[in-house]
PAZAPA-4460 file (N, C-alpha, C; in steps of 0.05 Angstrom, whole numbers, plus 32768, in hexadecimal, padded with zeros to 4 digits):
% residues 103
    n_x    n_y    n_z   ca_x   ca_y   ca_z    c_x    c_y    c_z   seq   type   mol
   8011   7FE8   8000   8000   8000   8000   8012   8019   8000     1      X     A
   800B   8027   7FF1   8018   8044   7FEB   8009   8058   8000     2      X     A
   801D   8067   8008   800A   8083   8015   801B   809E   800D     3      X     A
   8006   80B5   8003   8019   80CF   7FF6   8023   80C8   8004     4      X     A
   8027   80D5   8022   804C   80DF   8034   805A   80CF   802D     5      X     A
   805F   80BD   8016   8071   80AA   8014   807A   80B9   7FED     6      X     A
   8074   80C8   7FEB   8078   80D6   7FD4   8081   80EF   7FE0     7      X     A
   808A   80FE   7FEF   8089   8112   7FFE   80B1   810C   800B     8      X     A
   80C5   8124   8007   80D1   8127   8014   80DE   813F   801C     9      X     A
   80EA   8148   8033   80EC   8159   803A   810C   815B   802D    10      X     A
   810F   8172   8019   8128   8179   800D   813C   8191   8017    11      X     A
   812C   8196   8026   813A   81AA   803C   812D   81BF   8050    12      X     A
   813D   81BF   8068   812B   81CC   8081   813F   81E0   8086    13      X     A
   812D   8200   8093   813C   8218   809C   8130   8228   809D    14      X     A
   813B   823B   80AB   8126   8254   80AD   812C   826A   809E    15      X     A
   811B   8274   8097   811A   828A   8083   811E   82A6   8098    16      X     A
   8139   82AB   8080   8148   82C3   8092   813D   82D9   8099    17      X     A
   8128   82E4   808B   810E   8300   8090   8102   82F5   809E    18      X     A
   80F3   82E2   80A2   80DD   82DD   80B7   80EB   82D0   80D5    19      X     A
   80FD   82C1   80CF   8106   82AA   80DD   80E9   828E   80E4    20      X     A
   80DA   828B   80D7   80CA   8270   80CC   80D6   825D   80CB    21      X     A
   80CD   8247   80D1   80D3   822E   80BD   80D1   8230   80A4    22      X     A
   80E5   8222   8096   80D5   821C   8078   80DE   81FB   8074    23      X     A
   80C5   81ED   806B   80CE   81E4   805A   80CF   81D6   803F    24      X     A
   80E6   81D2   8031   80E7   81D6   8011   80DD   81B6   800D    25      X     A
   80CA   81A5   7FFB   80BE   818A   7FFB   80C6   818D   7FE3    26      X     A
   80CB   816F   7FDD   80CC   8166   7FBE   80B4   8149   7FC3    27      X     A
   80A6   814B   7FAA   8091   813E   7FAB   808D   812A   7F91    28      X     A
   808C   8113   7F91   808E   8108   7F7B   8070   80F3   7F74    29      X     A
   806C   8100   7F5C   8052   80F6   7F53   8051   80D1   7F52    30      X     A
   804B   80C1   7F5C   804D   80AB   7F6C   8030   8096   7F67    31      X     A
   801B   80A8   7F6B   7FFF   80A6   7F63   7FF6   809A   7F43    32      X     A
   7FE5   808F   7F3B   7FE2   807E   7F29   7FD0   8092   7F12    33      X     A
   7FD0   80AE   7F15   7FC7   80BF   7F09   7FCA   80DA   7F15    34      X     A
   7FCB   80F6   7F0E   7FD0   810E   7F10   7FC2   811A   7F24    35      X     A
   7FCB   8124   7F39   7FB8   8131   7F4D   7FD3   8141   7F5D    36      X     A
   7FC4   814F   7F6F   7FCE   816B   7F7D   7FD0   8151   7F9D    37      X     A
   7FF0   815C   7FAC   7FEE   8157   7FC8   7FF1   8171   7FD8    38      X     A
   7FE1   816B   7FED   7FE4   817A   7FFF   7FF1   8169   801B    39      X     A
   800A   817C   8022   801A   8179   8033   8025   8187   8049    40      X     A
   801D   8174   8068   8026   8180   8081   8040   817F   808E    41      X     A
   804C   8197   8098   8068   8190   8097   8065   8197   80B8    42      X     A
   806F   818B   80CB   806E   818E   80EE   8092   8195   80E7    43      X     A
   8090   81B4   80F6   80AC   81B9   8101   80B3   81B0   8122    44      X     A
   80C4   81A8   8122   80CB   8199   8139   80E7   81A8   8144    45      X     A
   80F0   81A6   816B   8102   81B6   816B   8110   8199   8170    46      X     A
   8125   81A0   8184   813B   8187   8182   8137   8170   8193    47      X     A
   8122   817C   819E   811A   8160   81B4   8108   8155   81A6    48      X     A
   80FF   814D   8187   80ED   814F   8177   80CE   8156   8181    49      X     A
   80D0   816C   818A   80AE   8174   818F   80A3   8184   8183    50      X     A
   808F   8183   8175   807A   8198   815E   8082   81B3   8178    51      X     A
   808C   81C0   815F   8084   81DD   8168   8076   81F0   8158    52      X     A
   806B   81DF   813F   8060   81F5   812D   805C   81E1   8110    53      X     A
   8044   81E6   80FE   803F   81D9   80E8   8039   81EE   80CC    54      X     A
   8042   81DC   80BD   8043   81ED   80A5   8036   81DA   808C    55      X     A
   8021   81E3   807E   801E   81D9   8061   8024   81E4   8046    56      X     A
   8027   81CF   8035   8033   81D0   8021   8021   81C5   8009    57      X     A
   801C   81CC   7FF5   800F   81C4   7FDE   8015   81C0   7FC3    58      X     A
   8011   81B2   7FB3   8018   81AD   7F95   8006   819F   7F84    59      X     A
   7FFC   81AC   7F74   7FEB   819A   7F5C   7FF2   819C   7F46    60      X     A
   7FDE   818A   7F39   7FE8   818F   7F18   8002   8173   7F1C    61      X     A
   8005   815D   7F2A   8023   8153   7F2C   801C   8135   7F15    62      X     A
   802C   8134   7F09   801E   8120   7EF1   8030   8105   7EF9    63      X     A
   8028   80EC   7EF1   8034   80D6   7F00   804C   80D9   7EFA    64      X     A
   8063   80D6   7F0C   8076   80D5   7F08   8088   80ED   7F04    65      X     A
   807E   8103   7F0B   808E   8121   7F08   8097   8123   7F22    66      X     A
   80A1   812F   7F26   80B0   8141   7F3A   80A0   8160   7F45    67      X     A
   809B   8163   7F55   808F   817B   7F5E   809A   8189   7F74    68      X     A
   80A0   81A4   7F7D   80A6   81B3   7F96   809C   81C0   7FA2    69      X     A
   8094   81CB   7FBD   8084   81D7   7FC2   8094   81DA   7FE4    70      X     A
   808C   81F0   7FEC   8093   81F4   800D   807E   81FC   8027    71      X     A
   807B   81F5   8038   8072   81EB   804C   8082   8208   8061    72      X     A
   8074   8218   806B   807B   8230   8082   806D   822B   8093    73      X     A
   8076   8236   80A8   8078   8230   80CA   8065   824A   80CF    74      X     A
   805F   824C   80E0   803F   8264   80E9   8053   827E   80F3    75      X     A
   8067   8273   8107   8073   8292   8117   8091   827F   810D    76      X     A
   8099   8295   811E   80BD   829C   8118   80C8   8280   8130    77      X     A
   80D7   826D   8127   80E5   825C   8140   8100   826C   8144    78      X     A
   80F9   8268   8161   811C   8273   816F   812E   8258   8179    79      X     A
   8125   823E   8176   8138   822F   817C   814B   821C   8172    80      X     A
   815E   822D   815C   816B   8229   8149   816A   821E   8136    81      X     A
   8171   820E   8123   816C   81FB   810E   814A   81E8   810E    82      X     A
   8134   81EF   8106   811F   81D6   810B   8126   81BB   8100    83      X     A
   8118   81A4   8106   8116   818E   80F9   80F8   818F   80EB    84      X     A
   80F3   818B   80CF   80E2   8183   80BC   80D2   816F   80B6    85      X     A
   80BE   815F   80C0   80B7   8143   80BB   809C   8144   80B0    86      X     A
   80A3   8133   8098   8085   813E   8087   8071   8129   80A1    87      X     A
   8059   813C   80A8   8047   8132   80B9   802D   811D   80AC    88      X     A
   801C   812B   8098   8011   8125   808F   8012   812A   8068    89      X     A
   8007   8114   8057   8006   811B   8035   7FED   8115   8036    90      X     A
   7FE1   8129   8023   7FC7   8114   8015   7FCD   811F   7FF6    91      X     A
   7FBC   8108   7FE3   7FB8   8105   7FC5   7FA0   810C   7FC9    92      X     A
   7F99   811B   7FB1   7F7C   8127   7FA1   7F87   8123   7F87    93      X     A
   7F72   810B   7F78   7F76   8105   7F5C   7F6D   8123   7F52    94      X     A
   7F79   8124   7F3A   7F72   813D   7F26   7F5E   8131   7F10    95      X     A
   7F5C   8118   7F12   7F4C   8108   7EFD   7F2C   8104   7F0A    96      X     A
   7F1A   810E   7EF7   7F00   8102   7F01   7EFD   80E2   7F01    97      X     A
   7EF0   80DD   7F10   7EE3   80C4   7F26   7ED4   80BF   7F06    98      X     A
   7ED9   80A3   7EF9   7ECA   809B   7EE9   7EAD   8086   7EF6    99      X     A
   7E98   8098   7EE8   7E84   808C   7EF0   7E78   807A   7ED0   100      X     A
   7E61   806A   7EDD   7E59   8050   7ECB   7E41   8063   7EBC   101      X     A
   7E48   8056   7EAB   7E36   8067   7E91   7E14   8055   7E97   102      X     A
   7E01   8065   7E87   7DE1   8054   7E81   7DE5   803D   7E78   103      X     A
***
């Protein structure tokens, strides 16, 4: 059994130097057996790994087998140095209509 977060990785974590946020940068690979948009939760964590803050991330339009990027921001500014990034949650939304049975 496949699950998106398993198409989902985190390509790099840090804070963005104007805000001081989390960010983080996902690479997402179309995985799915047809074209659809994920949406993706990213939990910033400090070093004792504890959520200190969540961020989502989105991409559609991803066709089987492409590559897609997209980044995932943190709500406020972290002050306790470097975060850890762990994609929390993925979900798939086909882009394809639901074939229904004809008369």
């Amino acid at each position: 059994m496949r699950f998106p977060s398993d198409d989902v990785t985190v390509a790099r974590c840090a804070l963005d130097p104007a805000t001081g946020r989390p960010v983080a940068e996902l690479s997402v690979t179309g995985r799915a057996a047809r074209e659809g948009a994920y949406t993706v939760t990213v939990e910033f964590q400090d070093e004792r790994e504890e959520a200190v803050d969540r961020g989502v991330g989105t991409g559609g339009g991803l066709a089987v087998g492409a590559i897609g990027r997209t980044k995932a921001v943190g709500a406020r500014a972290y002050a306790g140095g470097v975060p850890r990034c762990v994609v929390h949650d993925a979900e798939f939304r086909s882009a394809e209509p639901v074939a229904t049975a004809g008369p």
